[in-house]
C-alpha positions in Angstrom: -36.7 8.8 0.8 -32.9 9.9 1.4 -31.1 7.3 1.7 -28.5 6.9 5.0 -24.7 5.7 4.1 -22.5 4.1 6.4 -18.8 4.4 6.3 -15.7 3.9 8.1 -12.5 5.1 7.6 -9.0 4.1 9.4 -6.4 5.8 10.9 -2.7 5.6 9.1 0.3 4.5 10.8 3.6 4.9 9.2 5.7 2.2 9.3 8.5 3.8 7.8 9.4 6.4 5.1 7.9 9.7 7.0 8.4 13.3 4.9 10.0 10.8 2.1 6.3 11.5 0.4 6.6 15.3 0.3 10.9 15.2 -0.3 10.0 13.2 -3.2 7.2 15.6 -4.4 10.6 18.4 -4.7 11.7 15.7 -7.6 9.5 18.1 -9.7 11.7 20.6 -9.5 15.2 18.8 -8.7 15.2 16.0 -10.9 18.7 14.4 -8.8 16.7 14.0 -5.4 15.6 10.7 -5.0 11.8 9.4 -5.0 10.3 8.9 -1.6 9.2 5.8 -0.9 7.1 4.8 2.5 5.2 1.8 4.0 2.3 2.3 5.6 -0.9 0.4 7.4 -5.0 1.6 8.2 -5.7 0.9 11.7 -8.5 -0.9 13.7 -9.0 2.2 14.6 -11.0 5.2 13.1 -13.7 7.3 12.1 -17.4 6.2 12.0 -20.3 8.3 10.2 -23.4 8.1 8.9 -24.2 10.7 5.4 -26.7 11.6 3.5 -27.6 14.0 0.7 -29.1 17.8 1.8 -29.4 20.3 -0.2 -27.6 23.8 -0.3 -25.5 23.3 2.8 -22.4 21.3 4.5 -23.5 19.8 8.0 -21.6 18.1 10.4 -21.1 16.7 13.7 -18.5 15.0 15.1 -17.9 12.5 18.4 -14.4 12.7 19.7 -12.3 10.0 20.8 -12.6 11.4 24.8 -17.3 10.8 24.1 -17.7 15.0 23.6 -19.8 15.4 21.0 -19.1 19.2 18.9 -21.6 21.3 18.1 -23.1 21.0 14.8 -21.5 22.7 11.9 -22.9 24.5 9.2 -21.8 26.4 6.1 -23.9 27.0 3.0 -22.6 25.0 -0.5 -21.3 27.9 -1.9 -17.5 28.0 -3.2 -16.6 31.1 -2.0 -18.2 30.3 1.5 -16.5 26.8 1.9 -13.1 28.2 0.7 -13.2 30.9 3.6 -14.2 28.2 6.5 -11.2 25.9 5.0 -8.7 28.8 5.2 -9.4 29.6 8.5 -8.8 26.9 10.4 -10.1 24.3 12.6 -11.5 20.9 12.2 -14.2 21.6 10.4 -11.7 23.4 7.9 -11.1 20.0 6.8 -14.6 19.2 5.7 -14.9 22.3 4.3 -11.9 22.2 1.8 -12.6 18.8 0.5 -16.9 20.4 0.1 -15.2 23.1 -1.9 -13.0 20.6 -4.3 -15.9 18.3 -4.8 -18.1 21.7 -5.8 -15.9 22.7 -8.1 -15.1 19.9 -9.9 -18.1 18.0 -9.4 -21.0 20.6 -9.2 -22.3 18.1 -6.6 -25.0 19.4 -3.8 -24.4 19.7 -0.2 -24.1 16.5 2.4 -24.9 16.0 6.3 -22.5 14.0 8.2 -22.7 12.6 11.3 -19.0 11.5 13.0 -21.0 9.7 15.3 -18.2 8.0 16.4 -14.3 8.2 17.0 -12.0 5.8 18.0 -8.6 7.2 16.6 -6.2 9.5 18.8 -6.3 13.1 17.4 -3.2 15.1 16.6 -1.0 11.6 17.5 0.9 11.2 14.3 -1.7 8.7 13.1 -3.3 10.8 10.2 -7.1 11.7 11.8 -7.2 15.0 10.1 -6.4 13.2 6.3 -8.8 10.2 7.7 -11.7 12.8 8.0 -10.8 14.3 4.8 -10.7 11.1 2.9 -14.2 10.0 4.7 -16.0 13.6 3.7 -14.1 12.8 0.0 -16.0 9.1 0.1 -19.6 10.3 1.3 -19.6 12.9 -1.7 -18.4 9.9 -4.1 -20.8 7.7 -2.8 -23.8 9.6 -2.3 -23.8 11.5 -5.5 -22.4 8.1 -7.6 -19.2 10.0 -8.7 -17.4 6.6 -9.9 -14.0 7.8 -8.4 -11.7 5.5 -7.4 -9.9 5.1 -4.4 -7.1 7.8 -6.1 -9.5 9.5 -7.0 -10.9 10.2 -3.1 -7.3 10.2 -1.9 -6.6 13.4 -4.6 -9.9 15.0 -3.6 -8.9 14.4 0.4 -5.5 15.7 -0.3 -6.6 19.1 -2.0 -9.1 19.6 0.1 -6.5 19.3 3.5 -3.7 21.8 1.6 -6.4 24.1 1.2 -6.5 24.4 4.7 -3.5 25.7 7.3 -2.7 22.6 7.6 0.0 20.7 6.1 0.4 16.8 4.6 2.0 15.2 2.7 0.1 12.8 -0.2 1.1 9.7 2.4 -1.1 10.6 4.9 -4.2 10.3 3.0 -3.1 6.6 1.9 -5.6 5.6 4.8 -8.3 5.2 1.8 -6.6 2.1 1.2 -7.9 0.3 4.5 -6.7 -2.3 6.9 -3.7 -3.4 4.4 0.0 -2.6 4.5 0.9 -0.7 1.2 4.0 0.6 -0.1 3.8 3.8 -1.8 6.2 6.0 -4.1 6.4 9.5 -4.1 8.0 10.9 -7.3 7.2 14.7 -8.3 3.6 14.7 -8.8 3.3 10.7 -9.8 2.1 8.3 -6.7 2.5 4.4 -7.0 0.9 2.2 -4.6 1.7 -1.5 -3.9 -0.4 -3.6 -1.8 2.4 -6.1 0.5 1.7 -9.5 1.3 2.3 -10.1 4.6 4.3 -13.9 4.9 3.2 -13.7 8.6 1.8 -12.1 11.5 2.9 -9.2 12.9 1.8 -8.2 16.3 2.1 -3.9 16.2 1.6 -1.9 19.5 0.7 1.9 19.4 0.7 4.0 21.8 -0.4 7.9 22.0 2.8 9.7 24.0 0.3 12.3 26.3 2.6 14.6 24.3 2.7 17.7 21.8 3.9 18.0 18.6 4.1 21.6 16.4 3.6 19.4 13.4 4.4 22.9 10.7 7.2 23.5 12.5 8.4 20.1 11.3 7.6 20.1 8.4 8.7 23.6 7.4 12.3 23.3 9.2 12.5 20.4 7.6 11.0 20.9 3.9 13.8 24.3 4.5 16.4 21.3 2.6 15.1 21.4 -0.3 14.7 21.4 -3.0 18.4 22.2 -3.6 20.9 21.6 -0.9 22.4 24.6 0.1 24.9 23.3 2.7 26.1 19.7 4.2 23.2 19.7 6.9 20.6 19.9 3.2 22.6 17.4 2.2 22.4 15.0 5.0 18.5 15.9 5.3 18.0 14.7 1.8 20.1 11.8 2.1 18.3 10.6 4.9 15.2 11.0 3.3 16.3 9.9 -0.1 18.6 7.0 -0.6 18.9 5.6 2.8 15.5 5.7 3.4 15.1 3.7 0.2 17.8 1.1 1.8 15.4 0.7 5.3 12.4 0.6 3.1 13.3 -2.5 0.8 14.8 -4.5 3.5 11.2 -3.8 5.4 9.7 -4.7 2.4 11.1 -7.8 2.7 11.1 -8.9 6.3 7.1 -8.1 5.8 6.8 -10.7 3.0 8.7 -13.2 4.3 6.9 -12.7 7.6 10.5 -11.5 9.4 9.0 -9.8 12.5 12.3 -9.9 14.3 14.1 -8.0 11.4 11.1 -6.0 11.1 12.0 -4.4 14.4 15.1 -4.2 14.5 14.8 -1.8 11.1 12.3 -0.1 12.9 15.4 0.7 15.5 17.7 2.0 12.7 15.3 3.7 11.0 14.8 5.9 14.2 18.4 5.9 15.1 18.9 7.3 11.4 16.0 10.0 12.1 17.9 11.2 15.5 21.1 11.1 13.9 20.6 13.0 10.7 17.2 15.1 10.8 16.7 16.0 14.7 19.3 18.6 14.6 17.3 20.6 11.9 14.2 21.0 13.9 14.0 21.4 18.1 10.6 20.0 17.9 12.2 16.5 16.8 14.1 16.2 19.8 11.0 14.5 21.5 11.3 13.5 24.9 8.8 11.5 25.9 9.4 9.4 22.7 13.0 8.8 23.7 12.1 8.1 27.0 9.8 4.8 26.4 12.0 4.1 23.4 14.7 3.6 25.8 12.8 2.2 29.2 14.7 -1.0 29.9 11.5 -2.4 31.0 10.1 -2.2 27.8 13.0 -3.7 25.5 12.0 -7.7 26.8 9.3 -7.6 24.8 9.3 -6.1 21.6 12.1 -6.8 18.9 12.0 -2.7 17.9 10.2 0.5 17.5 9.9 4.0 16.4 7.9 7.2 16.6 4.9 7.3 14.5 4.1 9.8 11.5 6.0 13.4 11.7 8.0 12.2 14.7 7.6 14.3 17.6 5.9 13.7 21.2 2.6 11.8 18.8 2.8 8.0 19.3 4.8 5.5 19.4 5.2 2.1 17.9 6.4 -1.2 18.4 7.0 -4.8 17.0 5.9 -6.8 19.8 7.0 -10.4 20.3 4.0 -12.3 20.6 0.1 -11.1 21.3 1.3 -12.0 25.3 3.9 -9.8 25.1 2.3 -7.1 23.4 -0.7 -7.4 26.2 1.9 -7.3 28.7 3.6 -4.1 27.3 0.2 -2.4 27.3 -0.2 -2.9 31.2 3.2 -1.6 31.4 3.1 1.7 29.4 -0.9 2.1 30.6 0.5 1.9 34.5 3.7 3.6 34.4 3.2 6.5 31.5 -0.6 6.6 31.2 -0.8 6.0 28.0 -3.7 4.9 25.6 -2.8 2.1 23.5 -4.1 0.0 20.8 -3.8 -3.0 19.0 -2.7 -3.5 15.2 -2.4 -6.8 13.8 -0.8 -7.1 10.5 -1.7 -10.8 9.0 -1.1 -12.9 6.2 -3.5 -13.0 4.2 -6.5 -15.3 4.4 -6.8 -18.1 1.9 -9.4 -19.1 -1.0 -10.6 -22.0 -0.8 -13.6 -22.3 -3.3 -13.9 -22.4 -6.4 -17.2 -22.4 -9.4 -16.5 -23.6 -12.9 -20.1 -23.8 -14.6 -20.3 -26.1 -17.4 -24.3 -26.8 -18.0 -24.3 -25.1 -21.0 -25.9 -26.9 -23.6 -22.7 -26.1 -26.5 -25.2 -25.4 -29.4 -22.3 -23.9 -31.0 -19.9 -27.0 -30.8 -23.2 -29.3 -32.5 -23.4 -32.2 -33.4 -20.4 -33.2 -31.3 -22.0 -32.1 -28.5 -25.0 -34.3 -29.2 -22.7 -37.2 -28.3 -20.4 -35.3 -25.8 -20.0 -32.1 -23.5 -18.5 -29.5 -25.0 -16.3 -29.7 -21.6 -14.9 -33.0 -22.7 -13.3 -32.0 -25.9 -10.0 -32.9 -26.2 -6.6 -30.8 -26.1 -2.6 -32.2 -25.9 -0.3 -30.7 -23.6 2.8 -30.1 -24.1 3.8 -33.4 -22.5 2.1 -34.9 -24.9 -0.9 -35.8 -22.9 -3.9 -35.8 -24.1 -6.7 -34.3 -21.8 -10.3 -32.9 -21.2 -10.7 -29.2 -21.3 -12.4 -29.5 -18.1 -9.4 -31.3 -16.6 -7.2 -28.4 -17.7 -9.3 -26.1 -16.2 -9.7 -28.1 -12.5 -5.7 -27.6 -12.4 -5.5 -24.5 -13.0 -7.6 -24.0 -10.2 -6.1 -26.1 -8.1 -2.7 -24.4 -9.0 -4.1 -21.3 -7.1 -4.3 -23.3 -3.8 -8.1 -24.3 -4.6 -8.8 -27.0 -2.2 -12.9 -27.2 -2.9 -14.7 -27.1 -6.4 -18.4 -27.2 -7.0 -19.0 -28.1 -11.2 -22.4 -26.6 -12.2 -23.3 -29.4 -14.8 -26.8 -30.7 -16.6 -28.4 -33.1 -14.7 -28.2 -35.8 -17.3 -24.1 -35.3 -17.8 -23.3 -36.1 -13.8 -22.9 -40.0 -14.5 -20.1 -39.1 -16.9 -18.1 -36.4 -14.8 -18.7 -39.4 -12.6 -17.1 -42.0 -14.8 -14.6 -39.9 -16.2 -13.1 -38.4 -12.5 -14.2 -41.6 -10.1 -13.9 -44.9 -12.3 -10.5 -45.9 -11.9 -8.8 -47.3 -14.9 -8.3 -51.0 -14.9 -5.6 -52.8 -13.5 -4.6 -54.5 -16.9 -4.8 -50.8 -18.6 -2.5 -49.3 -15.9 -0.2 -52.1 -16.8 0.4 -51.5 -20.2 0.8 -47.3 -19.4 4.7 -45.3 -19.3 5.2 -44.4 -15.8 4.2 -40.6 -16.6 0.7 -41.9 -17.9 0.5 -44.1 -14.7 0.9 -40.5 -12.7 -1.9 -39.1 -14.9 -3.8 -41.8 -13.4 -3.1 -40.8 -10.0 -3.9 -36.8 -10.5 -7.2 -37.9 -11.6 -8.0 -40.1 -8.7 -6.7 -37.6 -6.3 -8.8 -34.4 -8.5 -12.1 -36.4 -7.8 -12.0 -35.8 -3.8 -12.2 -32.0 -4.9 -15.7 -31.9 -6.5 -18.8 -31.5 -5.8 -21.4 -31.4 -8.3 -24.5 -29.0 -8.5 -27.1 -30.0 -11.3 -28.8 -26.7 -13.4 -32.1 -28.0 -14.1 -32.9 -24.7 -15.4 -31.1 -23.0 -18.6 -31.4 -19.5 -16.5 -28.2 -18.3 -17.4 -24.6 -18.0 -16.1 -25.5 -16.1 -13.0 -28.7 -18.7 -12.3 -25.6 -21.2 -12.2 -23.6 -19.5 -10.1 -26.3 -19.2 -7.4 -26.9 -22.4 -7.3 -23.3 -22.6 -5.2 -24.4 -20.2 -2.7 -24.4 -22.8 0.6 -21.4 -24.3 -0.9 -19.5 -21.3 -0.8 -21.0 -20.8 2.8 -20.1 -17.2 3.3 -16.3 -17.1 1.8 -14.7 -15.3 -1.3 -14.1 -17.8 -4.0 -12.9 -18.2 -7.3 -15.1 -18.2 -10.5 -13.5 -19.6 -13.6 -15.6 -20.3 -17.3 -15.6 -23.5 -18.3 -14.9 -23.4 -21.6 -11.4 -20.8 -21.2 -7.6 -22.6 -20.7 -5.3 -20.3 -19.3 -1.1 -20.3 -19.9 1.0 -18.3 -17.5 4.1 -16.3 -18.9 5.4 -16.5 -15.3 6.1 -19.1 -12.4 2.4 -18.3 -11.1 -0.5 -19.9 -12.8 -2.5 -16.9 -14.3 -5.3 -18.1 -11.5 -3.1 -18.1 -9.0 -1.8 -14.2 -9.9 -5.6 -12.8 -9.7 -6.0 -15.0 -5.9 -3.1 -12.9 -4.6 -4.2 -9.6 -6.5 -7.4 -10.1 -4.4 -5.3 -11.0 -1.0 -3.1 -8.3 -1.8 -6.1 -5.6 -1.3 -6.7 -7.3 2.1 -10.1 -8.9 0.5 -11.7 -5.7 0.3 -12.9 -5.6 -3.0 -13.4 -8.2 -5.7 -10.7 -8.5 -8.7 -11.2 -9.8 -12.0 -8.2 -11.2 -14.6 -8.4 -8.8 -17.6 -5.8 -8.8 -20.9 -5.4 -6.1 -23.7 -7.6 -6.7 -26.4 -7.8 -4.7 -29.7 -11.3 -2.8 -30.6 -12.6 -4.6 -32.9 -12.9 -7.8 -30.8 -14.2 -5.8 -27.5 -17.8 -6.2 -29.0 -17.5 -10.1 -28.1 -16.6 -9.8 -24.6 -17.4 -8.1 -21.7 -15.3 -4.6 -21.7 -14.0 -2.6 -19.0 -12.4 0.8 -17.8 -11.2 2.4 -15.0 -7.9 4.3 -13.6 -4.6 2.7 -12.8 -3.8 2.3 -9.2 -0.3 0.2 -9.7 1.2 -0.7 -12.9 -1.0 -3.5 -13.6 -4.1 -3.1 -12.0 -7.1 -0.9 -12.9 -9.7 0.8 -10.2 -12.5 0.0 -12.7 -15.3 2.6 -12.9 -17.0 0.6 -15.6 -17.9 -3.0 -16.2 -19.5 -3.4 -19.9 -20.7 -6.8 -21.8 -20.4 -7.0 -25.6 -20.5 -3.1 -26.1 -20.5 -1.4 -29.7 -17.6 -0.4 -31.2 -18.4 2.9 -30.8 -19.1 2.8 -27.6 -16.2 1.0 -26.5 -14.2 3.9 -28.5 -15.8 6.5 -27.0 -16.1 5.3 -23.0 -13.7 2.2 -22.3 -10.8 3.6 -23.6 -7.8 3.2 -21.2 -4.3 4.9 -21.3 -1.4 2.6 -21.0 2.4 3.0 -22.3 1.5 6.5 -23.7 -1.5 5.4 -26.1 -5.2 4.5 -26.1 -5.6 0.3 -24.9 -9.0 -1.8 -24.2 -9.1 -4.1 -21.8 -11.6 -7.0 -21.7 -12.5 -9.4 -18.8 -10.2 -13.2 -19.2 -13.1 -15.3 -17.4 -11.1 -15.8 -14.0 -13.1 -14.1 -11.1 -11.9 -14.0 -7.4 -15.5 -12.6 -5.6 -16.9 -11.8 -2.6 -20.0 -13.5 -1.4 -22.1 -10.5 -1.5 -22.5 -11.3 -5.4 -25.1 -13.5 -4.4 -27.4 -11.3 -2.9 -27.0 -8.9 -5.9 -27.5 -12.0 -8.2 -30.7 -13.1 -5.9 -31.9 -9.5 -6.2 -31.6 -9.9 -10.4 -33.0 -13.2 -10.5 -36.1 -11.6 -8.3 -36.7 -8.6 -10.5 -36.3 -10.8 -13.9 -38.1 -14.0 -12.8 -38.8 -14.9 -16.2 -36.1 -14.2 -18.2 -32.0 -15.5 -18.1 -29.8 -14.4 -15.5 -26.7 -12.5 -16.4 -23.6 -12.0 -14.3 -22.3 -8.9 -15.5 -24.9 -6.7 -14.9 -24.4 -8.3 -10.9 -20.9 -7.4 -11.4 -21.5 -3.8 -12.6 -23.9 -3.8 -9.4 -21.0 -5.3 -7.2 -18.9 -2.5 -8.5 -20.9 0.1 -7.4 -21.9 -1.2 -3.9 -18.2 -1.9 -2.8 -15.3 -1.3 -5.8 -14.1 -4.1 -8.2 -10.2 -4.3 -9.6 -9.4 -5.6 -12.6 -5.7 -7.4 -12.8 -3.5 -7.7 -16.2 -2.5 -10.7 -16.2 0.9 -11.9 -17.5 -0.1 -14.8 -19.5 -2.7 -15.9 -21.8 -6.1 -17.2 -22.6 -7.6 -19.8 -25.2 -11.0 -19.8 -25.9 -12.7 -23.1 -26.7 -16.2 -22.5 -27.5 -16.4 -22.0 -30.9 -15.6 -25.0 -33.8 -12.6 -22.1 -35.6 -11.3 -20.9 -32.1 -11.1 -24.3 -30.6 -9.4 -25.5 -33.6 -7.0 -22.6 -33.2 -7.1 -23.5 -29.4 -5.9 -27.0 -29.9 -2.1 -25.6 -31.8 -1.5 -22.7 -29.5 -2.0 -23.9 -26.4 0.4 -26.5 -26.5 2.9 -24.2 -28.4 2.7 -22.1 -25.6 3.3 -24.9 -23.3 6.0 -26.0 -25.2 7.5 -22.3 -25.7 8.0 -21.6 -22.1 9.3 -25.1 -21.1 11.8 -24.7 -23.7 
């Protein structure tokens, strides 16, 4: 049976940096430009479709945003065929010119898709041509299990949409990315991309203009500056588009993070006061009307604190800061009334919070006997560098907490609960706390106030680390949560616990996809742990296309190699883990089809990483293992040496 796919893809609003993307592109020949740099965001709104495989030929529909449905499109999978259609025009040209990338590169067959639905403005500065490319990119990865990564789609999108009359720059197709605001750099042919976390809300109004824009013309009059200045009005063009686009884009940066929207706004202002000043001269079509005209409506200044055009510039859309979700519903009644414009919403948020965490510690430490006979391997002992001597277990509950954790369900034996009990309820006695140095006595109180945090889940089975993290399902209750071994102590090299830096690698993404804490490893050592590959998307964080326990040496040589710094690097997983509730039902799903046997996690992970993406974060810091007798005993030194080295 062929199987049906579902996916959406956003629009793109530009926040600011428009044409930096392609100016900085010219950096591959002019090496003294500067690199481009925008901020961008996916909208609520966007393209729906439902794809699956055919054989031989490209279909599609589409629904447009006004309810006509097009008539269906059809061109066989042959390159020279789908290179012809994308040449010509058109919005089919689109699909066409991303088919024939995906052919050629990937020998894939054909697909049918159905753009059953449509709910981004067209031709409005908002990218719906790049977010159709990126979708037709998607249903080929997907459907055919290419393993690309979100750069990946966005490179396929890209070169299938120059391959066509149109003409974008790489920004534009950065609506892969979702529902997140992301910074990107644009610097000859390299791309960076950083997710922004939002320190507040912003409350975005856009609004389609009932304009025209010639957006070639723009971007040919325009693109005319480069690559080497040839007069003052070159000069100014790059400028503009160089360093003091640069200056606008880090103080934006900034008022998102700290949740500014006022000075949000008002940037917004300059940066379109900068855009009229410097680059409107060089092309009539930027001169825009209707744009200026609502820009400057003094019924419209009370409540916003700024705004700008949207994408290319031109007669497209328009955007604005509103003050407050009234104000922005206000404005919409306004604009609707008066210019008859469609508007939409686009809340930019901070992002939301995890609260959960699972630290299973049933295991039965056969490798830490006879101690364990007497004790859990959880409770062996390790010194801070304060000179405190605690549980491994405690270590590992602060570290949690020191990600803003505020729940935590231990997965323990059912015979061990009366001493978590005694250990984080049974308050010491009054004659002990007498005789304890004021920094002991404050021990004292951590641990009283650490108890309130857990909740214990008895394993009464030995079914494996996957068994035990099921058993948290209801209380998790439907929210990402962090998943931390509990027999691994952690040591940040930064102000940020190393728990805390994979929680905002996940809220960074907008909680789209689940991120694991990874560290460099050399190859000899990847055969213990679980082993993973994939390509860079920022300077520490992989798209992983691969998720590997324990492999062979060889293997890991010949598949999970990674390039870092120039030369070849392995990367293996650090046992932190921010997920996504759907691991459960993957896990559920394992447990059912291996009823007898132990259940893993990594095999639900590689699962999970195929259903919706996983990212794997380097963190800056490191890990101690303490579950074997030479490790631990290695563990005990370094740990507080670390401590110690980074408070002196």
């Amino acid at each position: 049976m062929n199987s049906t796919l579902d996916i959406f893809v956003p629009g793109r609003v530009c926040l600011f940096g428009e044409h930096s993307d392609w100016a900085g592109g010219h950096r591959r020949t002019n090496s003294k430009l500067v690199p481009g740099v925008v901020i961008i965001s996916g909208t609520n709104q966007g393209m729906f479709a439902r794809c699956k495989k055919t054989s031989g030929e490209l279909v599609v529909r589409s629904t447009l945003p006004n309810g006509s449905i097009t008539e269906t499109y059809r061109v066989p999978m042959e390159l020279s065929c789908l290179q012809r259609e994308a040449s010509e025009g058109g919005f089919f040209s689109y699909a066409a010119g991303v088919a024939a990338y995906m052919l050629d590169f990937y020998g894939v067959d054909g697909i049918e898709i159905d753009n059953y639905k449509t709910t981004l403005p067209v031709k409005k500065g908002l990218s719906s041509s790049a977010a159709f490319c990126v979708l037709v990119a998607r249903a080929f990865n997907q459907l055919y299990q290419l393993g690309l990564t979100t750069r990946g789609e966005i490179e396929a999108a890209y070169q299938g949409e120059i391959s066509t009359p149109s003409r974008c720059g790489r920004m534009d197709q950065g609506c892969a990315y979702g529902q997140i605001p992301v910074m990107m750099t644009f610097d000859g042919d390299r791309v960076g991309v950083k997710p922004l976390r939002p320190g507040g809300d912003f409350y975005l109004l856009i609004a389609d203009l009932n304009g025209k824009k010639d957006t070639v013309k723009i971007l040919a009059d325009l693109n005319a500056a480069f690559p080497f200045a040839k007069n003052t009005t070159d000069e100014t063009v790059q400028q503009t588009l160089g360093s003091d686009n640069q200056r606008i884009l880090k103080a934006a940066q900034q008022a998102i993070e700290t949740g500014d929207a006022a000075r949000l706004g008002a940037l917004m202002s300059e940066a379109q006061k900068l855009f009229d000043a410097n680059l409107m001269p060089v092309c009539s079509e930027l001169q825009s009307p209707k744009l200026h005209k609502v820009l400057t409506d003094p019924q419209v200044k009370p409540f916003i604190h700024g705004g700008k055009g949207v994408g290319s510039q031109g007669d497209g859309s328009v955007q604005f800061i509103c003050k407050s979700v009234a104000d922005r519903q206000t404005l919409t009644n306004y604009l609707s009334t008066t210019y008859e414009m469609f508007c939409f919403d686009l809340d930019i948020t901070r992002p939301a919070s995890v609260r959960k965490a699972i630290i299973p510690v049933a295991g039965l430490g056969t490798r830490m006997f006879p101690y364990t006979k007497a004790v859990p391997k959880t409770f062996l002992p390790v010194v801070t560098a304060e000179g405190v001597t605690k549980p491994v277990i405690q270590v590992i509950l602060e570290e949690a907490l020191s990600a803003g954790i505020e729940e935590i369900a231990l997965i323990i034996q059912p015979e061990d609960e009366s001493r978590f009990l005694a250990y984080f309820q049974t308050e010491a006695r009054a004659e002990t706390l007498s005789k304890l140095p004021p920094y002991l006595r404050e021990e004292a109180e951590k641990l009283r106030r650490l108890s309130s945090r857990i909740t214990y889940i008895p394993q009464k089975e030995a079914k494996g680390f996957g068994h035990a993290v099921l058993l948290a399902e209801k209380f998790v209750a439907n929210e990402p949560f962090l998943l931390m071994l509990g027999d691994h102590l952690f040591r940040s090299s930064e102000p940020r616990s190393v728990a805390r830096q994979v929680v905002e690698r996940f809220q960074d993404f907008g909680d789209a996809q689940s991120v694991v804490g990874i560290y460099e490893e050399t190859l000899e050592k990847t055969k213990h742990y679980g082993t993973v590959t994939g390509e860079w998307i920022s300077e520490e964080t992989l798209q992983l296309n691969q998720l590997v326990e324990k492999p062979t040496e060889d293997h890991a040589q010949t598949y999970l190699k990674v390039e870092r710094h120039g030369k070849p690097t392995y990367f293996c997983v650090n046992g932190i883990y921010v997920l996504r509730p759907i691991i459960f039902d993957i896990i559920r799903a394992s447990a059912t089809a291996n009823s007898e046997g132990e259940i893993g996690l990594t095999s639900a992970l590689e699962t999970l990483r195929e259903k919706e993406g996983i990212k794997g974060l380097v963190v800056n810091g490191q890990h101690f293992d303490t579950g074997l007798p030479h490790i631990y005993a290695e563990t005990i030194a370094r740990f507080a040496q670390a401590q110690t080295k980074e408070n002196g």
